[in-house]
N, C-alpha and C positions, 0 to 999 in steps of 0.2 A: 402562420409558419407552415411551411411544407410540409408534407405527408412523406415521412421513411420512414422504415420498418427495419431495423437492425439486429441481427443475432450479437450478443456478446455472450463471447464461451468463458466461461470461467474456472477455475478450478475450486470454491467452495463458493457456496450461498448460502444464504445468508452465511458472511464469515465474520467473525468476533472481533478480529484484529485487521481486517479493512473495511472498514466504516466511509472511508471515501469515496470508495464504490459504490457503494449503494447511495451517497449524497450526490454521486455522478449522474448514474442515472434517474436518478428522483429531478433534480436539475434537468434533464436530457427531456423527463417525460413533460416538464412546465414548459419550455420549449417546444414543445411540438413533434417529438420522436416517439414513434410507438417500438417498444424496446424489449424483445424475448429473451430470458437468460438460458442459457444451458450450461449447464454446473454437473462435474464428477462428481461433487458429493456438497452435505452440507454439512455444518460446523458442531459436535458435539450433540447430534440428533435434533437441532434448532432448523427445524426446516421455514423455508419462507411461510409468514403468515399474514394474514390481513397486507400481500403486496399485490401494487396494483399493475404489476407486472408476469406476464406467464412465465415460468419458470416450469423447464424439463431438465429433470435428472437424469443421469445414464442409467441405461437398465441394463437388468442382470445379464452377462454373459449367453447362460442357456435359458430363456426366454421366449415366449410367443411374440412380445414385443421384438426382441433385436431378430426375429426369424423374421416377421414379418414386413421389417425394413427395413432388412438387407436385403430379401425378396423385390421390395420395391426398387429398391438403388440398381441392382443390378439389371431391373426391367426397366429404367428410363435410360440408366447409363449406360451399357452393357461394355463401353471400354473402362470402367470404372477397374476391375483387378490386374489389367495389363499397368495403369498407371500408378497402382497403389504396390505393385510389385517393383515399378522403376523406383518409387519414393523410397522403397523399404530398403533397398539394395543401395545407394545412393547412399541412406543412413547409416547402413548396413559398415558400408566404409571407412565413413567418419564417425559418425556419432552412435553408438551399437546403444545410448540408452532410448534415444528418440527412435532406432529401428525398435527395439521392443514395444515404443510407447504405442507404436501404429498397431505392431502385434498381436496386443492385446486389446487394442481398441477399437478393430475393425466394426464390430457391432456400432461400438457410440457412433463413429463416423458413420454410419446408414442411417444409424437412427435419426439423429440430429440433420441429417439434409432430408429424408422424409417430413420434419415437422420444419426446415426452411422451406422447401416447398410448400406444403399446406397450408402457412401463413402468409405467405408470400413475400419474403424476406430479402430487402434488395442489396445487405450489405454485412461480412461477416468480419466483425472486431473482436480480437484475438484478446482478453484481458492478461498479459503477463507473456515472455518471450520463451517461456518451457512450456510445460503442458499446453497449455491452452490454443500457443501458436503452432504447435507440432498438427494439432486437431484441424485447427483452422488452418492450414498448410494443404491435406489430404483432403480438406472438403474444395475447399479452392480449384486444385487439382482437377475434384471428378467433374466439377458444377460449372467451371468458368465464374462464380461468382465473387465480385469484390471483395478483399479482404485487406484488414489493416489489422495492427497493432499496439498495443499501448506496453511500455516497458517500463520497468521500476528500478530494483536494486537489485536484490539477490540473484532475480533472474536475467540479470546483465551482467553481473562481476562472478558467479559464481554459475550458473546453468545456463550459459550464451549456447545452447548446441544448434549445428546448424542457422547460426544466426545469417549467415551472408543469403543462404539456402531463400530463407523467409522473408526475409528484405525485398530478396532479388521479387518474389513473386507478389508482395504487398503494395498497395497504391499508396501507404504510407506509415510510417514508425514514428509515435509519439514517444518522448521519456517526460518524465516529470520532474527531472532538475537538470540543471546546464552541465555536472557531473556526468549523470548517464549519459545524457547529448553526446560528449565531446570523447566519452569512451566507447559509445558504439562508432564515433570518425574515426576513430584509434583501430579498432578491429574490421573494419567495412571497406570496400576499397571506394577511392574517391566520387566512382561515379554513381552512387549509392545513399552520398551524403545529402542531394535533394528533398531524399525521403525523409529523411528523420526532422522532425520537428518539437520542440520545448513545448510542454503543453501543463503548467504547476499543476497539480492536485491545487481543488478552491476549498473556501468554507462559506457557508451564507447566513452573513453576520446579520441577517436580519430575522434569522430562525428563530422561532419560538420555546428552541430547544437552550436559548442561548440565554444564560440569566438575570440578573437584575448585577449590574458592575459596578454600581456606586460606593458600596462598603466592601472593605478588606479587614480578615480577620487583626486583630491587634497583639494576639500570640504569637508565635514565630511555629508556624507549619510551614512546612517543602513537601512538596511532592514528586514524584516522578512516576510515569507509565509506561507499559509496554509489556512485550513478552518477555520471559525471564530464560531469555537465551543466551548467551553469546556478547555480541553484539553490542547489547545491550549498555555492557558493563555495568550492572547492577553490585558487583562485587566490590568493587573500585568506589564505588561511591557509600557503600556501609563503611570504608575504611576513612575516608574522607567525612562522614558524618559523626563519626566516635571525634575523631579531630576536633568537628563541631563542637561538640556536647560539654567539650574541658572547658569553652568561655561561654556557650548559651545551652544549660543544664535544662530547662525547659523546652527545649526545642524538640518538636514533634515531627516524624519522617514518615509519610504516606506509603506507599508501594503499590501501586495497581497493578495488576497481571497477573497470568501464571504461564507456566512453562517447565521444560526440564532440571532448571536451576531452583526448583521454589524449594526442594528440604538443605539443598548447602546452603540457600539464604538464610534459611531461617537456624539451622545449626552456627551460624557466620552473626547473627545477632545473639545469639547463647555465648557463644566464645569472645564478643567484642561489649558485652555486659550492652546489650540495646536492646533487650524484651523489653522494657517500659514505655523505651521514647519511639523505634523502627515498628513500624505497624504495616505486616502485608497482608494487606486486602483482599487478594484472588484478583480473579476476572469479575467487575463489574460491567452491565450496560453502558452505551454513550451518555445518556441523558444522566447517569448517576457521574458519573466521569469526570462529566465536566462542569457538572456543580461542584463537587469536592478540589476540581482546581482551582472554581472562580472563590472557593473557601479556603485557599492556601495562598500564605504569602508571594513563595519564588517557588517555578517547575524548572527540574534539574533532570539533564537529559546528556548523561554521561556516558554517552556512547561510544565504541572502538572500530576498529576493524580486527575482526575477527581470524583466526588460522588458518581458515577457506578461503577472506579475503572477503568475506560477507559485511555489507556495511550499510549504513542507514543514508540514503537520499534524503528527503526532508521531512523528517516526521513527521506526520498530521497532529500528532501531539503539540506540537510548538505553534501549526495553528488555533487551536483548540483554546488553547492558554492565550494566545495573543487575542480570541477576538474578546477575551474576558477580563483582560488587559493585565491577566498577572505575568510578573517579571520572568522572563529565562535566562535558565545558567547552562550552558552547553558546550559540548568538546567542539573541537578548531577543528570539523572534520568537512570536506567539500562541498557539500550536498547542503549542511545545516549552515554554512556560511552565506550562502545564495541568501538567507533569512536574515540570521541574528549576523551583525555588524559591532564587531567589538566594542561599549560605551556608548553604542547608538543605539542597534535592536534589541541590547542583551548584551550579556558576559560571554564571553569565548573562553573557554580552558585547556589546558593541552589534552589528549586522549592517553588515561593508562596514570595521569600524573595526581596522585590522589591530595597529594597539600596545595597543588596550586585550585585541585575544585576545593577545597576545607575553605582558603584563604579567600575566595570568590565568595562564596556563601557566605560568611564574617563579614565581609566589606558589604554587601549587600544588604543583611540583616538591619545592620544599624545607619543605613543611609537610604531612610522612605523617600526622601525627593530625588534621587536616583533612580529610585524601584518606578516613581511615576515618571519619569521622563522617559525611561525605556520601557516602559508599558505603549505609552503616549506615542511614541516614534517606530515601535512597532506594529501597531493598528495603523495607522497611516501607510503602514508598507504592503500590511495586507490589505487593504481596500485596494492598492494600487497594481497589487502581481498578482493577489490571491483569491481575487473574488471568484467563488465557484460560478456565477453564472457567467463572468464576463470570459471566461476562459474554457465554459461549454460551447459559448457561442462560436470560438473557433476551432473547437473542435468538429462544430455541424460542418462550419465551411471547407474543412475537409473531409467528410463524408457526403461534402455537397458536387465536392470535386474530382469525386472517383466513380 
């Protein structure tokens, strides 16, 4: 395989709740990509360890490091603060949070192309369409150096700033579901839409991390994961599982995550009489994760759009669950349809509609040759769209092409 060396900027590393990043580039590095991260910060003081990738964080403000590469940028660049004042001012107009983002991150931006230069870095991808690509915009800018994007959900429905801006100056914009695809053609003008390309999030169902799928527990467990945001709809589905509980009084309800919603959840099973059977977990690890799913009968992934308009593209959860072949039960929402196919991949539910997920869950519970047909048909669909490597592979081909 070829020899590139790629900056991807990120905004946390190791992060807790994207797991797919880091499966990207682990994938990226078996392939033959030698891959530096540059990360604002890291998740919960978990900084990267035993990775076999370099990873620079931003440093401090007032700093010997950010003096002495900004020192450097300005000695190779020296039109570097003319340019960074047209970007600021340009932002300045439209988007006054992307001018602050530059503002205040004058340092990282020096710093971070001091260590592209020093490695010799042939190509900067932006992880995410806010921060990350604002960064990679201004580095672009002073360096002349390739840059592309990879875009998801929030930071497409919810923090698009300056997106035309970043397009315009990108050899290319990835999203990872036909959802995000079709609403950056929505916002982008048409001569713009070559760049974007459908690129899934994969999983590599032949990982070690991935367990034994033979046996299914014979108790009736559900789980569901994620941050306990919003979004989520974590609320909606405790209400929908009390539903449960009046015909399957044994049935156990997982919850992995945490977030800003975890004391009303947990006040919302006091009030809905579900301390014994609703068990929230916290934030666990991947590798505990997705044991406790391939030990749950159905993962239920009751998610909404949110008041911001924040919404889930296609969980990595519903991969996760699919390559272990437990059943999913999931809201009707864009992003998660590209996946689960109503009685083919999985149950579809309306979003927000809590007896029609109760009565999904019901019908499912007591119908196992169901649970394995749509187990069964949806492994077959992730082998087919989902495999992490087959869909890193084109993702080289465009870094091959810029």
């Amino acid at each position: 395989m070829m020899e590139m060396k790629i900056a991807y900027i990120v905004t946390k590393y190791p992060s807790i709740t994207e797991t797919f990043l880091k499966r990207e580039i682990n994938t990226l590095n078996k392939l033959g990509l030698d891959i530096t991260i540059f990360a604002a910060a890291h998740s919960n003081n978990r900084k990267a360890d035993n990775n076999k990738n370099t990873v620079i964080y931003r440093p401090a403000l007032i700093s010997k490091d950010s003096f002495l590469a900004t020192k450097y940028t300005l000695r190779k660049f020296p039109s570097a603060p003319f340019k960074i004042l047209l970007l600021f001012l340009k932002s300045l107009l439209s988007f006054s949070s992307d001018a602050k983002t530059l503002l205040g991150n004058l340092h990282t931006i020096c710093y971070y192309i001091y260590f592209i230069d020093k490695y010799r870095l042939s190509h900067i991808h932006a992880y995410f369409l806010n921060w990350p690509a604002c960064i990679g915009l201004a580095i672009t800018k002073i360096t002349n150096k390739p840059f592309s994007i990879a875009a998801h959900a929030r930071d497409i429905f919810v923090e698009a700033t300056q997106v035309k801006e970043k397009t315009k100056n990108a050899k290319f914009i990835v999203a990872c579901s036909k959802q995000a695809v079709n609403h950056l053609k929505k916002i982008l003008p048409q001569k713009l839409h070559k760049k974007i390309h459908l690129n899934y999030h994969g999983i590599n169902r032949n990982s070690t991390i991935l367990p034994d799928t033979s046996q299914k527990p014979k108790n009736n467990i559900l789980i569901a994961v994620g941050r306990l945001i919003p979004k989520k709809g974590f609320p909606n589905l405790l209400h929908a599982f009390a539903i449960v509980l009046k015909r399957f009084p044994q049935t156990i309800l997982l919850i992995v995550g945490d977030g800003p919603q975890q004391n009303n959840l947990s006040e919302m099973c006091k009030d809905l009489k579900l301390k014994q059977n609703a068990l929230l977990l916290g934030w666990q690890n991947n590798k505990t994760t997705i044991k406790l799913i391939n030990d749950s009968n159905i993962l239920l992934v009751p998610s909404i759009i949110d008041s911001q308009g924040d919404r889930d593209g296609i969980p990595n959860v519903i991969l996760e669950a699919i390559a272990t072949k437990t059943p999913v039960i999931a809201s009707r929402l864009p992003g998660i349809k590209e996946i689960i196919k109503n009685n083919s991949t999985g149950l579809l539910c309306n979003p927000n509609d809590c007896c029609n997920l109760a009565e999904s869950i019901k019908y499912l519970l007591v119908n196992l040759n169901l649970r394995r047909k749509l187990a069964q048909n949806a492994y077959e669909k992730l082998k087919k769209d989902f495999d992490c490597e087959k869909n890193c592979k084109k993702l080289i081909k465009l870094f091959k092409k810029s």
